[in-house]
VMD Tcl script that builds the backbone (N, CA, C; Angstrom):
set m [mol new atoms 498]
animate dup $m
set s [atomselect $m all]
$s set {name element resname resid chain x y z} {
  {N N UNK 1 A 174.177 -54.229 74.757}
  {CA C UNK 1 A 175.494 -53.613 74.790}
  {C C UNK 1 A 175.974 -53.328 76.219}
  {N N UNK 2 A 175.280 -53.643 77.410}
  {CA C UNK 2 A 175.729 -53.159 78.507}
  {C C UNK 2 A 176.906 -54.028 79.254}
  {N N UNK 3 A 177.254 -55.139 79.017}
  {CA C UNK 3 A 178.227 -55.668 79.406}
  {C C UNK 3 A 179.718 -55.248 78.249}
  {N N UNK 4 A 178.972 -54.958 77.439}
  {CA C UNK 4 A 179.957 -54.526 76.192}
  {C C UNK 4 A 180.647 -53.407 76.767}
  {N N UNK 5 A 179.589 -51.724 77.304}
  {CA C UNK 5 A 180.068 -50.665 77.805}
  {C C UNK 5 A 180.303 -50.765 78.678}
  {N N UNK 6 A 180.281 -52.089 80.082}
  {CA C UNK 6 A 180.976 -52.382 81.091}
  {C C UNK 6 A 182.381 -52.765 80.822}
  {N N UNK 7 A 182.836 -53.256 79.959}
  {CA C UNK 7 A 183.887 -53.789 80.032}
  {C C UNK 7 A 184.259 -55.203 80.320}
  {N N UNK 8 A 182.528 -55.878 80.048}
  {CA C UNK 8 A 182.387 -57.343 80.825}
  {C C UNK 8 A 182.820 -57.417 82.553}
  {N N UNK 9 A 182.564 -56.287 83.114}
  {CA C UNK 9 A 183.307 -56.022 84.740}
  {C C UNK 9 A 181.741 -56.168 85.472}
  {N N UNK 10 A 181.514 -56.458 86.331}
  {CA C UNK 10 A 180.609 -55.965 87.787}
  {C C UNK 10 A 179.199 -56.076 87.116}
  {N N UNK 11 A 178.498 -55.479 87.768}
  {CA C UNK 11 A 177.213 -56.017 88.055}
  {C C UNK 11 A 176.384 -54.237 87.333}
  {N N UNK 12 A 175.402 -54.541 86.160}
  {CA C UNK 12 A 174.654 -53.593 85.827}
  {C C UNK 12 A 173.341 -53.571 85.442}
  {N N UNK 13 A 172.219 -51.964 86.093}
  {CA C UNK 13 A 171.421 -51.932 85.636}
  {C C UNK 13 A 170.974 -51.781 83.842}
  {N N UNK 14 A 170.029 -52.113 83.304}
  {CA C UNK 14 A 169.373 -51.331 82.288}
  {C C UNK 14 A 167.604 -51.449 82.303}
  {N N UNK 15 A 167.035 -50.088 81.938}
  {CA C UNK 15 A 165.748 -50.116 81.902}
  {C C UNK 15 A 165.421 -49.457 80.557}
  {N N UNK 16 A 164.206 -49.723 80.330}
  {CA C UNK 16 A 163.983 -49.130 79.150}
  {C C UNK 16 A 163.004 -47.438 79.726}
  {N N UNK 17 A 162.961 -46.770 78.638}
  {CA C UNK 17 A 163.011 -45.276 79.613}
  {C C UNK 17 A 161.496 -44.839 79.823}
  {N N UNK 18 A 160.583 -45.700 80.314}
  {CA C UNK 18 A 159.478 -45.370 80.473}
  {C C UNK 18 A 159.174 -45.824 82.196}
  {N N UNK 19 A 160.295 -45.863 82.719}
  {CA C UNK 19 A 160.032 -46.677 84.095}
  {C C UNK 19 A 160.021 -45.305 85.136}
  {N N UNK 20 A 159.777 -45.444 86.370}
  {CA C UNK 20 A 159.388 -44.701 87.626}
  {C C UNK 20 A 159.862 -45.204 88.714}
  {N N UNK 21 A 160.775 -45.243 88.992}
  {CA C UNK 21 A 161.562 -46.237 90.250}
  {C C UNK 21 A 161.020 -45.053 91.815}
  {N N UNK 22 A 160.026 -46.034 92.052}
  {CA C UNK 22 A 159.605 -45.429 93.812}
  {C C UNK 22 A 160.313 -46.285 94.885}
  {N N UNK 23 A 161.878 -47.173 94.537}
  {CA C UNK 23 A 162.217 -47.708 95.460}
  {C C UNK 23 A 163.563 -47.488 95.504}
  {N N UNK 24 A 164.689 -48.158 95.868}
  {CA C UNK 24 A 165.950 -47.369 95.981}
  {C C UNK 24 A 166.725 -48.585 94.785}
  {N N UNK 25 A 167.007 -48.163 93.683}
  {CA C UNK 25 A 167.463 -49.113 92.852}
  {C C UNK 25 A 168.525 -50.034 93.105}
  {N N UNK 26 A 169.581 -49.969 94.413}
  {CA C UNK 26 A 170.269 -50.534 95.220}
  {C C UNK 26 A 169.647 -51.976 95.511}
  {N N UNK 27 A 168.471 -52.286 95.725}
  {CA C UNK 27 A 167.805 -52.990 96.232}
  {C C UNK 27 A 167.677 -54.282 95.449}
  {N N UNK 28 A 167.939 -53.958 93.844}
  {CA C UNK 28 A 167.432 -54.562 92.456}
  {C C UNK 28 A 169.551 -55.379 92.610}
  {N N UNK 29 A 170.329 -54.340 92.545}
  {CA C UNK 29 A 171.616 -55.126 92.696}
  {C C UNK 29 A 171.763 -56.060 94.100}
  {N N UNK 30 A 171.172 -55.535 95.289}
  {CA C UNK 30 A 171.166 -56.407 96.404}
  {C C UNK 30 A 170.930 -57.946 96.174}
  {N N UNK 31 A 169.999 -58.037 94.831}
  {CA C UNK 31 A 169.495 -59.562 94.733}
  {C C UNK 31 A 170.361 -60.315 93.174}
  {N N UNK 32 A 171.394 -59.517 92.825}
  {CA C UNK 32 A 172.328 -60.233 92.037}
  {C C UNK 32 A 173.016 -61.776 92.439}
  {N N UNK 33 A 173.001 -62.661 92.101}
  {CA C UNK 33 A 173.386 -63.599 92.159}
  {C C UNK 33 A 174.196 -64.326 90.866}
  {N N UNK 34 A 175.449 -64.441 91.124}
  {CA C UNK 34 A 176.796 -64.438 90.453}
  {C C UNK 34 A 176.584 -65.738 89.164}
  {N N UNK 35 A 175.265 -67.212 89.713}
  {CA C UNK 35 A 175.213 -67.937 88.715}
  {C C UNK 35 A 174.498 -67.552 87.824}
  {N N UNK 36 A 173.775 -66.558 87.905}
  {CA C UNK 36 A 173.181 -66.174 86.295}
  {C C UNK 36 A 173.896 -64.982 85.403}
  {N N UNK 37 A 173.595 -65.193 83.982}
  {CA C UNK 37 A 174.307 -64.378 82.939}
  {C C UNK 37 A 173.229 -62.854 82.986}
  {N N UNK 38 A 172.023 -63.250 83.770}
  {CA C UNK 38 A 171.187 -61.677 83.683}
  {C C UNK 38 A 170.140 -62.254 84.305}
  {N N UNK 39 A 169.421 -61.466 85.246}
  {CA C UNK 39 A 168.437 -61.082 86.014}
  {C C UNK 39 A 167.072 -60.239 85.433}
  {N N UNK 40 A 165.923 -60.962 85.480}
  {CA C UNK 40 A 164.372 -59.936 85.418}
  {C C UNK 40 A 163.726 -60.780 85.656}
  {N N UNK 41 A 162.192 -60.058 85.210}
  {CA C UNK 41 A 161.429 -60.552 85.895}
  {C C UNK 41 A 160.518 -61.336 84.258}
  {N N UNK 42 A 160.206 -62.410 85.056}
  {CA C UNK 42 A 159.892 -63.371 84.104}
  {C C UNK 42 A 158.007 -63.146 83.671}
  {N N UNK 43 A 157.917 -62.009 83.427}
  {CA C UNK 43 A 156.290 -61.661 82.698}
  {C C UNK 43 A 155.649 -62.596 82.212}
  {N N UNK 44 A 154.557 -62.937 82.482}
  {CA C UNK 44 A 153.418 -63.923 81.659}
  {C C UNK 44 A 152.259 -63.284 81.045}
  {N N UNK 45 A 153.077 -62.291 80.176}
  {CA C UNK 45 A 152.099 -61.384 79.888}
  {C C UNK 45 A 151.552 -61.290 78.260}
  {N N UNK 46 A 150.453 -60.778 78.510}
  {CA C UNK 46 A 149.861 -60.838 76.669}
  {C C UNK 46 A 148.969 -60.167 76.433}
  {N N UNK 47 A 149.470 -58.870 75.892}
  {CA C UNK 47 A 148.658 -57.840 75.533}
  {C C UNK 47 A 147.202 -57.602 75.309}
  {N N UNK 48 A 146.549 -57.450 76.157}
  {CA C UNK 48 A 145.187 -56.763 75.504}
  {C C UNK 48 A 144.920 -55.891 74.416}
  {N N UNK 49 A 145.668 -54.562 74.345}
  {CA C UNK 49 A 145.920 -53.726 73.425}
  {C C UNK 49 A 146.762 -54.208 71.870}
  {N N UNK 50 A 145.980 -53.759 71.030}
  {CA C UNK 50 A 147.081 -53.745 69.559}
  {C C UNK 50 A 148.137 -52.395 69.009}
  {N N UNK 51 A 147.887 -51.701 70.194}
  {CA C UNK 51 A 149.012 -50.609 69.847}
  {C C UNK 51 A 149.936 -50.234 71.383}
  {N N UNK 52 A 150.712 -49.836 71.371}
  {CA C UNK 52 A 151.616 -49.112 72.677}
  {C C UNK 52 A 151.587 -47.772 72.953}
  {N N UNK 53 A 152.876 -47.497 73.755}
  {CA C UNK 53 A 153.092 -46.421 73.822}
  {C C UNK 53 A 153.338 -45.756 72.474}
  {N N UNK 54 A 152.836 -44.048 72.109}
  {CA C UNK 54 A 153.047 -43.279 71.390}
  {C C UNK 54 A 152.469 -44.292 69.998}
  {N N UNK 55 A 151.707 -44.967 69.984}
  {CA C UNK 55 A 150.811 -45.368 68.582}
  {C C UNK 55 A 151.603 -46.484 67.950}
  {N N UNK 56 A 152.677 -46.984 68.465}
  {CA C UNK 56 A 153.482 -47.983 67.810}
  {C C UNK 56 A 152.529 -49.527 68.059}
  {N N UNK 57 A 152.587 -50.461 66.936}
  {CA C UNK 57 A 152.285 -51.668 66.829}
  {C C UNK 57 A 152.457 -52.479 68.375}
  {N N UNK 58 A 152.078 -53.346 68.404}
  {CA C UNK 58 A 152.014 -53.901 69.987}
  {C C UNK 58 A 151.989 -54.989 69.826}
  {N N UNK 59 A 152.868 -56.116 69.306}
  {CA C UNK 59 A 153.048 -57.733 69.675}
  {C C UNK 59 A 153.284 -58.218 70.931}
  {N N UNK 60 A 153.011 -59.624 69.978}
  {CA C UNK 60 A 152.726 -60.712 71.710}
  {C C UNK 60 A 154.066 -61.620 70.867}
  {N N UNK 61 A 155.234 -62.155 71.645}
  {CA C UNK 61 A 156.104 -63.004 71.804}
  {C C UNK 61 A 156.992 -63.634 72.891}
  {N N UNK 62 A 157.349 -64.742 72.745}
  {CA C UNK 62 A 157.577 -65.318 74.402}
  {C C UNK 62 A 158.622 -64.558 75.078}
  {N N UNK 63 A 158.661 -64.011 76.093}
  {CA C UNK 63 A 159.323 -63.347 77.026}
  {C C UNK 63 A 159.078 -62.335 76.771}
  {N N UNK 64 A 157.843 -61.828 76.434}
  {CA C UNK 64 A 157.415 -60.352 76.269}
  {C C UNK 64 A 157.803 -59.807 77.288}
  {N N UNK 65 A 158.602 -58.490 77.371}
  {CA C UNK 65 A 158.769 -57.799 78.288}
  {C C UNK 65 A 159.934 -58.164 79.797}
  {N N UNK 66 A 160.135 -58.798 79.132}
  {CA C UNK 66 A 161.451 -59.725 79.933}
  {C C UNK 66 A 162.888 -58.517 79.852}
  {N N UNK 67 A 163.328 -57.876 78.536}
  {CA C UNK 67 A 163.825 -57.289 78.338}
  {C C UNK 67 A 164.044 -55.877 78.580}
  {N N UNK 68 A 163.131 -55.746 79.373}
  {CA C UNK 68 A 162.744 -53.963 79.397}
  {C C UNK 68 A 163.256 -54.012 80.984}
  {N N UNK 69 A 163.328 -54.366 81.648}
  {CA C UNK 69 A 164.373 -54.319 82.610}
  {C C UNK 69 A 165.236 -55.204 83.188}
  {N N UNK 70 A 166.787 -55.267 83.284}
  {CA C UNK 70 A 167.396 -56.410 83.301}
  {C C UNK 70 A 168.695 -56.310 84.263}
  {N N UNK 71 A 168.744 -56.851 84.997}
  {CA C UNK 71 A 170.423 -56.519 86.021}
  {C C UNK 71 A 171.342 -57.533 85.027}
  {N N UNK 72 A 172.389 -56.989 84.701}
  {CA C UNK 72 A 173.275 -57.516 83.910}
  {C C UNK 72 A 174.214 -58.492 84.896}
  {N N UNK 73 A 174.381 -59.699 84.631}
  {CA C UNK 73 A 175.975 -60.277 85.489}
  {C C UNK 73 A 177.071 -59.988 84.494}
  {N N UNK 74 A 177.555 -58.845 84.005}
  {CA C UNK 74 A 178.571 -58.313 82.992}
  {C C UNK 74 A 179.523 -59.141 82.262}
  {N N UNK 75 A 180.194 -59.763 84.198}
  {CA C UNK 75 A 180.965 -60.262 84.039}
  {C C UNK 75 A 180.994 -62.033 83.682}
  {N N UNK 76 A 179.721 -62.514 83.693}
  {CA C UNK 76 A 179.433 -63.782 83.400}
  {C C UNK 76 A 180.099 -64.375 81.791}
  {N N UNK 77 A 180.724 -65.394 81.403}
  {CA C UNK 77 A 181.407 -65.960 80.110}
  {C C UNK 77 A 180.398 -65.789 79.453}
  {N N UNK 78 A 178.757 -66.184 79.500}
  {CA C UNK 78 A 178.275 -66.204 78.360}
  {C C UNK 78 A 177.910 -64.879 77.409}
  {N N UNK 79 A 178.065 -63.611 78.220}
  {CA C UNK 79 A 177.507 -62.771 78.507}
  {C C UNK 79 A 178.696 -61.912 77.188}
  {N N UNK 80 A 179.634 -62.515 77.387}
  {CA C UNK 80 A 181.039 -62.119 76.403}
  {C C UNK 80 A 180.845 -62.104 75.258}
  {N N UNK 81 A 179.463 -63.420 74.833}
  {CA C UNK 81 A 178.765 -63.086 73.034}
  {C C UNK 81 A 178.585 -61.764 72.827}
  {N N UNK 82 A 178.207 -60.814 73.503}
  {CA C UNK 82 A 177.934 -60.019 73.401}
  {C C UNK 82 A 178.717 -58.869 72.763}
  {N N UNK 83 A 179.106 -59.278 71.837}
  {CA C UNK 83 A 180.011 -57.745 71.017}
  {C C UNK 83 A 179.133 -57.181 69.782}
  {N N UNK 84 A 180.049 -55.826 69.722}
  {CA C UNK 84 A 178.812 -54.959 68.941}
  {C C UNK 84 A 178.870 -55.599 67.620}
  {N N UNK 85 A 179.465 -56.487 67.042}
  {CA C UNK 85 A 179.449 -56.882 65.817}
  {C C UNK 85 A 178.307 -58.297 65.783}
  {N N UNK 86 A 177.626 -58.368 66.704}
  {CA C UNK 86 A 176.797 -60.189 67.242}
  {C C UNK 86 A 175.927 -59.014 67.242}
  {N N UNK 87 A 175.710 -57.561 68.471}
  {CA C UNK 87 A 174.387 -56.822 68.341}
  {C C UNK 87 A 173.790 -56.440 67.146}
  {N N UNK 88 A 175.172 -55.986 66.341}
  {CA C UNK 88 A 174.670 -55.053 65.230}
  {C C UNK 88 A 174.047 -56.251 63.768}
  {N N UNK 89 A 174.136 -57.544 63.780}
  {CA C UNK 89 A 173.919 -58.633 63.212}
  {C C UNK 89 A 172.870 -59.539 63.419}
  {N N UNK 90 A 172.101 -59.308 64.585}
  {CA C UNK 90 A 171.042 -59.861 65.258}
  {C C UNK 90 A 170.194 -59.114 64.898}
  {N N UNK 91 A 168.707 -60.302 65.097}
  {CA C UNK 91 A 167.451 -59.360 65.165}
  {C C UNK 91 A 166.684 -59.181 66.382}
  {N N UNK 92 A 165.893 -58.509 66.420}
  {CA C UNK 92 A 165.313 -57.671 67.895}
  {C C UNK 92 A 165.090 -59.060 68.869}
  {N N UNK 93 A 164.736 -60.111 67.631}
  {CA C UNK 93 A 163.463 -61.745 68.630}
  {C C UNK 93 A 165.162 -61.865 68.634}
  {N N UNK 94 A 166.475 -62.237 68.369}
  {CA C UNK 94 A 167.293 -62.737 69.073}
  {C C UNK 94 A 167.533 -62.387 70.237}
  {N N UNK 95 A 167.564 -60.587 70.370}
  {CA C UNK 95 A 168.080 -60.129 71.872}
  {C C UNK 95 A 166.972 -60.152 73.013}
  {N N UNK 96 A 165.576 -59.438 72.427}
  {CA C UNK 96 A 164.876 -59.831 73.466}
  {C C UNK 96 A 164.706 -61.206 74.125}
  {N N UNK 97 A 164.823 -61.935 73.441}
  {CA C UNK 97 A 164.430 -63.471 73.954}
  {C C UNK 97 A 165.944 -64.123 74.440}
  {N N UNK 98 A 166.543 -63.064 74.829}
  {CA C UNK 98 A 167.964 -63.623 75.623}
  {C C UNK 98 A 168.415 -65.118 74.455}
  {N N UNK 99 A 168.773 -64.882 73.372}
  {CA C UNK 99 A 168.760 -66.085 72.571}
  {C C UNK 99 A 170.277 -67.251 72.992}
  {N N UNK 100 A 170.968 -66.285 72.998}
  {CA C UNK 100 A 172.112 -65.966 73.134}
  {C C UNK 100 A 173.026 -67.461 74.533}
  {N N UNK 101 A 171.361 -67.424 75.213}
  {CA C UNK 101 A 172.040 -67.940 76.538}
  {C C UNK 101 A 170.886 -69.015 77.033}
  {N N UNK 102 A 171.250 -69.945 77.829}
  {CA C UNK 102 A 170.858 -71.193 78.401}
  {C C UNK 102 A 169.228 -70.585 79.143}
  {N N UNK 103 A 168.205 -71.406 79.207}
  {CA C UNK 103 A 167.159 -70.728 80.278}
  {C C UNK 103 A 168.167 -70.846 81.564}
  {N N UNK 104 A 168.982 -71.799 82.015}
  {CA C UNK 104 A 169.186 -72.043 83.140}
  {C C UNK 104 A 170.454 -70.424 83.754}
  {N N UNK 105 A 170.821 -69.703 82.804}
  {CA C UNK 105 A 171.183 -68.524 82.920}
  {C C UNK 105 A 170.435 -67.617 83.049}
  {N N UNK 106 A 169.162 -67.354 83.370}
  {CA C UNK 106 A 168.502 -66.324 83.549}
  {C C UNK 106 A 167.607 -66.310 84.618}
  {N N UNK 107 A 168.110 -65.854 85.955}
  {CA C UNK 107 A 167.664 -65.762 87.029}
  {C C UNK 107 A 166.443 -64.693 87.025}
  {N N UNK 108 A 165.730 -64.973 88.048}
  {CA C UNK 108 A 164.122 -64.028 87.875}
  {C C UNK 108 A 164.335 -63.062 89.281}
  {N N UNK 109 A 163.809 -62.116 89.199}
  {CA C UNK 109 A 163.299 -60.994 89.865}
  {C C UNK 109 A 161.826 -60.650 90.087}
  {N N UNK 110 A 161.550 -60.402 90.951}
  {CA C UNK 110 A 160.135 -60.573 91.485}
  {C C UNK 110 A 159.520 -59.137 90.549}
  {N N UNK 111 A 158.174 -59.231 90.292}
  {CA C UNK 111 A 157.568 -58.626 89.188}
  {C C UNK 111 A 157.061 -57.146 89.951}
  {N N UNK 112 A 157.421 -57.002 91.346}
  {CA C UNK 112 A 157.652 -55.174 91.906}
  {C C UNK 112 A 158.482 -54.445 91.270}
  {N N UNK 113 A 159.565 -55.175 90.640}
  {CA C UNK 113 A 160.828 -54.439 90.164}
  {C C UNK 113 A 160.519 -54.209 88.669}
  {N N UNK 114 A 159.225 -54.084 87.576}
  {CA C UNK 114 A 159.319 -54.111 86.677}
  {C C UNK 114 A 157.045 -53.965 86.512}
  {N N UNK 115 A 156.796 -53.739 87.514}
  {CA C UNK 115 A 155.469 -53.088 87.357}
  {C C UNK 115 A 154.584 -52.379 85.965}
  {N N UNK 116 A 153.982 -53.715 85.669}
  {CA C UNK 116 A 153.373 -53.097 84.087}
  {C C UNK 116 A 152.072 -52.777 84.414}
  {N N UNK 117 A 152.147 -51.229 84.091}
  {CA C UNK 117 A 150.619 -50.512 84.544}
  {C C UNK 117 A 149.906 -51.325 83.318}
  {N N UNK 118 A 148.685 -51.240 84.242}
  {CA C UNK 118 A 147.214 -52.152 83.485}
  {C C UNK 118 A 147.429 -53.265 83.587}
  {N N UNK 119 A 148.106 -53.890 83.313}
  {CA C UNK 119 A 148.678 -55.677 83.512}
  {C C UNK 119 A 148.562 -55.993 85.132}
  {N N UNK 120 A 149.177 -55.346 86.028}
  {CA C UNK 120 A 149.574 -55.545 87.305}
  {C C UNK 120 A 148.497 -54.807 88.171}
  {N N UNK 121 A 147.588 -55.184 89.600}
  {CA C UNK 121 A 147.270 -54.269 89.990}
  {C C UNK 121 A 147.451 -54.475 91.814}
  {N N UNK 122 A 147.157 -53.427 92.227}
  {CA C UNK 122 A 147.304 -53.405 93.681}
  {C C UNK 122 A 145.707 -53.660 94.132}
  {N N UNK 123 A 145.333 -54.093 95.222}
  {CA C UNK 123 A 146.662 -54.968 96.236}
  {C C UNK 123 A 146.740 -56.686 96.077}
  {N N UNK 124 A 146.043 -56.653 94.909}
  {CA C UNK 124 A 146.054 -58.224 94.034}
  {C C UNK 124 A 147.486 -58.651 94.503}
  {N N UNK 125 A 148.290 -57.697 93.351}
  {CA C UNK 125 A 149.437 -58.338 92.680}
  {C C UNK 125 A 150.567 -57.682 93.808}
  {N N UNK 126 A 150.270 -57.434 94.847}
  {CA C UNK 126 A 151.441 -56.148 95.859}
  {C C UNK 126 A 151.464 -54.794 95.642}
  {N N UNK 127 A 152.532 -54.547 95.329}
  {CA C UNK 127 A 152.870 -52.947 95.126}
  {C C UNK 127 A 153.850 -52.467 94.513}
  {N N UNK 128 A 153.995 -51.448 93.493}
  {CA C UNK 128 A 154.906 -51.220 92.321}
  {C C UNK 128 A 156.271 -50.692 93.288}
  {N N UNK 129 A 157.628 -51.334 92.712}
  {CA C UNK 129 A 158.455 -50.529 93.582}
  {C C UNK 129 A 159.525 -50.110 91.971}
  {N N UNK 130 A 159.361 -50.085 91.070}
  {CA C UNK 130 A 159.625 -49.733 89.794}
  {C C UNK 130 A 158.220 -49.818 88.279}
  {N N UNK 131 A 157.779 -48.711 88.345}
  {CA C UNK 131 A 156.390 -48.897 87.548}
  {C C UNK 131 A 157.179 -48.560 86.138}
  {N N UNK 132 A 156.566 -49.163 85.195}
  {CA C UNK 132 A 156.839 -49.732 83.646}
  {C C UNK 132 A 155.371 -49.060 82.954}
  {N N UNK 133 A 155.713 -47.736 82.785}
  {CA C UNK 133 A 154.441 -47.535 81.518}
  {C C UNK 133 A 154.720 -47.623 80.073}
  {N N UNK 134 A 154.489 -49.215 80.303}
  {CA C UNK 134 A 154.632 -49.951 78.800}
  {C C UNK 134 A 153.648 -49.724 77.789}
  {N N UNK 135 A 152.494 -49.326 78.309}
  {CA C UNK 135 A 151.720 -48.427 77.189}
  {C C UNK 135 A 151.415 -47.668 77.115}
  {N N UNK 136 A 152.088 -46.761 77.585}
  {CA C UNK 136 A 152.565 -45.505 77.775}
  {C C UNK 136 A 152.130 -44.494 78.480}
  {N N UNK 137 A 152.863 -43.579 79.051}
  {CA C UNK 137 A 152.826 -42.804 80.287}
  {C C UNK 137 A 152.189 -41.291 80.126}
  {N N UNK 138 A 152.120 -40.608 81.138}
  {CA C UNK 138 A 151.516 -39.322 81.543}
  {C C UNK 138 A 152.357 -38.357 80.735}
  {N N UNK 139 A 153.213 -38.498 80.229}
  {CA C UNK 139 A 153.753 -37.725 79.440}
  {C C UNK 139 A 153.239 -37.376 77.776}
  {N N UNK 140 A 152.391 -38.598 77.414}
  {CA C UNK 140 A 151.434 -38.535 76.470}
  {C C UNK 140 A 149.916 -38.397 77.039}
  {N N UNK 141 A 149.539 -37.198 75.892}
  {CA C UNK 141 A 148.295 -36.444 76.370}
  {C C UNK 141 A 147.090 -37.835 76.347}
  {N N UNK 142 A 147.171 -38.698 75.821}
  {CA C UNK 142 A 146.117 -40.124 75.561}
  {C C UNK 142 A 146.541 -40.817 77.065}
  {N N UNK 143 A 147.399 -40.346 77.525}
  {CA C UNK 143 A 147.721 -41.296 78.922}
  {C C UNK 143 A 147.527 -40.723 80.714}
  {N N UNK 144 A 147.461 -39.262 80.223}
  {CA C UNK 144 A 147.705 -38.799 81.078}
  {C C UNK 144 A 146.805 -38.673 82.820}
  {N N UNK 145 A 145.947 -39.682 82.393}
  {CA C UNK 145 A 144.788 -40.204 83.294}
  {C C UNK 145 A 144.993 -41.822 83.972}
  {N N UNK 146 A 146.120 -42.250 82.837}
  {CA C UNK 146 A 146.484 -43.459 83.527}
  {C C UNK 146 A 146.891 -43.800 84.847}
  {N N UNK 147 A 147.240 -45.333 85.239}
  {CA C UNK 147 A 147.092 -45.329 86.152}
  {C C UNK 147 A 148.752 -44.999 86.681}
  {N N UNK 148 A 149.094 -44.570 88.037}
  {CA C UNK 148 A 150.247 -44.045 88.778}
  {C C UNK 148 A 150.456 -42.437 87.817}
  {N N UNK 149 A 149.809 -42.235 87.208}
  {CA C UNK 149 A 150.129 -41.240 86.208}
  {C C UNK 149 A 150.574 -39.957 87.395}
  {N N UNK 150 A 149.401 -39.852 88.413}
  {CA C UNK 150 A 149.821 -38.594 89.094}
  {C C UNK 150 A 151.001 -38.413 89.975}
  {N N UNK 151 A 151.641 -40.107 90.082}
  {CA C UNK 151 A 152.809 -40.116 90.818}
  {C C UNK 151 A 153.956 -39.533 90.064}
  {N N UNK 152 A 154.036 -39.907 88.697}
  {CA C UNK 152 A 154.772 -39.394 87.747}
  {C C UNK 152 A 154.799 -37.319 87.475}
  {N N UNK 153 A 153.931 -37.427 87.502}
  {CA C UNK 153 A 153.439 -35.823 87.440}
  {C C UNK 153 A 153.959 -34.781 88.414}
  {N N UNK 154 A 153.688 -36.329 89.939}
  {CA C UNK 154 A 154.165 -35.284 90.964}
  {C C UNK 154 A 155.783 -34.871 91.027}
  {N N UNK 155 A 156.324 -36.467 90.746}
  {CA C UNK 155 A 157.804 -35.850 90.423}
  {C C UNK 155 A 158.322 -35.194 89.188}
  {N N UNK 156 A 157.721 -35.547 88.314}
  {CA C UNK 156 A 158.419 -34.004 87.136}
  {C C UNK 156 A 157.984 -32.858 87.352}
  {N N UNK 157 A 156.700 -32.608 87.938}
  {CA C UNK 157 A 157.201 -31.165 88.328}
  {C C UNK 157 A 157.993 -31.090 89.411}
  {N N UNK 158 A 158.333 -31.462 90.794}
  {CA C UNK 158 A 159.514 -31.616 91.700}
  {C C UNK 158 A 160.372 -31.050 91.075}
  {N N UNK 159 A 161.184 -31.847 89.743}
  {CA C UNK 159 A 162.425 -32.144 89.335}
  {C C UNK 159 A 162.484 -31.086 87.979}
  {N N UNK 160 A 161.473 -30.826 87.813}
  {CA C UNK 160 A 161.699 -29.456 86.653}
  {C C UNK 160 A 160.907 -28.163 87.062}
  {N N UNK 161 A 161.440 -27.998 88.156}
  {CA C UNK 161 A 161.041 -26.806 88.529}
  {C C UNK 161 A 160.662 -25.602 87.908}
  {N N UNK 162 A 161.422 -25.590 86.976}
  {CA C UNK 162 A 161.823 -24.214 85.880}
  {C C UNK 162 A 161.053 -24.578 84.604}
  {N N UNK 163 A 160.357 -25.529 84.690}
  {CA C UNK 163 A 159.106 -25.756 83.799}
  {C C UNK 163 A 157.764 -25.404 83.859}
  {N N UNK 164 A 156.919 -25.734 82.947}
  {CA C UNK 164 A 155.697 -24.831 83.092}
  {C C UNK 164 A 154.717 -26.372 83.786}
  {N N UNK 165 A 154.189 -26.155 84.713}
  {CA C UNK 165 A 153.343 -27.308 85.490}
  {C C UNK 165 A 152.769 -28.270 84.591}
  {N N UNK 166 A 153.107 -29.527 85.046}
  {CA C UNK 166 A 151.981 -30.262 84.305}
  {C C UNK 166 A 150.499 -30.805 84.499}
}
mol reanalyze $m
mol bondsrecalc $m
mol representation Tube
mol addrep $m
């Protein structure tokens, strides 16, 4: 729906809400490029685990995780399928798997911008500049040992001051 709540106008983020951005998200639009209908990072990934975050089921399908963070080109024609009556009519394998649109429309983003703890590690794979706790984060008591977990920790308490420490 995000080119939908754009207005099909300009250039937009979406993440799915388990991410940790330690870089300046400016950086992720800096690398928009006008011939693709949407931007991420192209995962070659395949679960070890049979469950996720918070106990939910955990499949493997092509472009796993492709979807969980994406710079929109809003304004791109193909991108215009996109009305809530095509969302609300589709199934999940249509949208995740960008069905909708050409491979040659989907430009890639380097895999810093979309950091899947346990999948990815330092200084193998570089360094997270948007971490993805896709199986879930410090905010669940089963996670809270994971990995970047204490980076997370350190900024919610920062940012909720008026909370009780975590």
């Amino acid at each position: 729906m995000v080119p939908y709540l754009s207005n099909y106008k300009g250039w937009a983020v979406f993440c799915d809400c388990d991410f940790l951005w330690v870089e300046d998200v400016k950086q992720v639009f800096d690398l928009a490029n006008d011939k693709f209908a949407l931007m991420c990072v192209h995962h070659d990934y395949y679960p070890k685990s049979k469950s996720k975050m918070d106990g939910q089921a955990q499949l493997h399908y092509p472009r796993k995780n492709w979807s969980s963070m994406i710079l929109w080109n809003c304004s791109h024609p193909s991108n215009k399928k996109l009305t809530p009556e095509l969302v609300n009519t589709q199934t999940g394998k249509f949208l995740h798997r960008f069905a909708w649109l050409e491979d040659k429309e989907i430009g890639a983003i380097d895999h810093h911008w979309n950091w899947l703890v346990i999948w990815y590690k330092e200084p193998r794979d570089g360094k997270p500049k948007a971490i993805h706790y896709t199986e879930g984060g410090p905010w669940f008591k089963e996670a809270k040992e994971s990995e970047y977990s204490d980076l997370w920790i350190s900024y919610a308490n920062k940012v909720n001051k008026n909370w009780k420490k975590i």
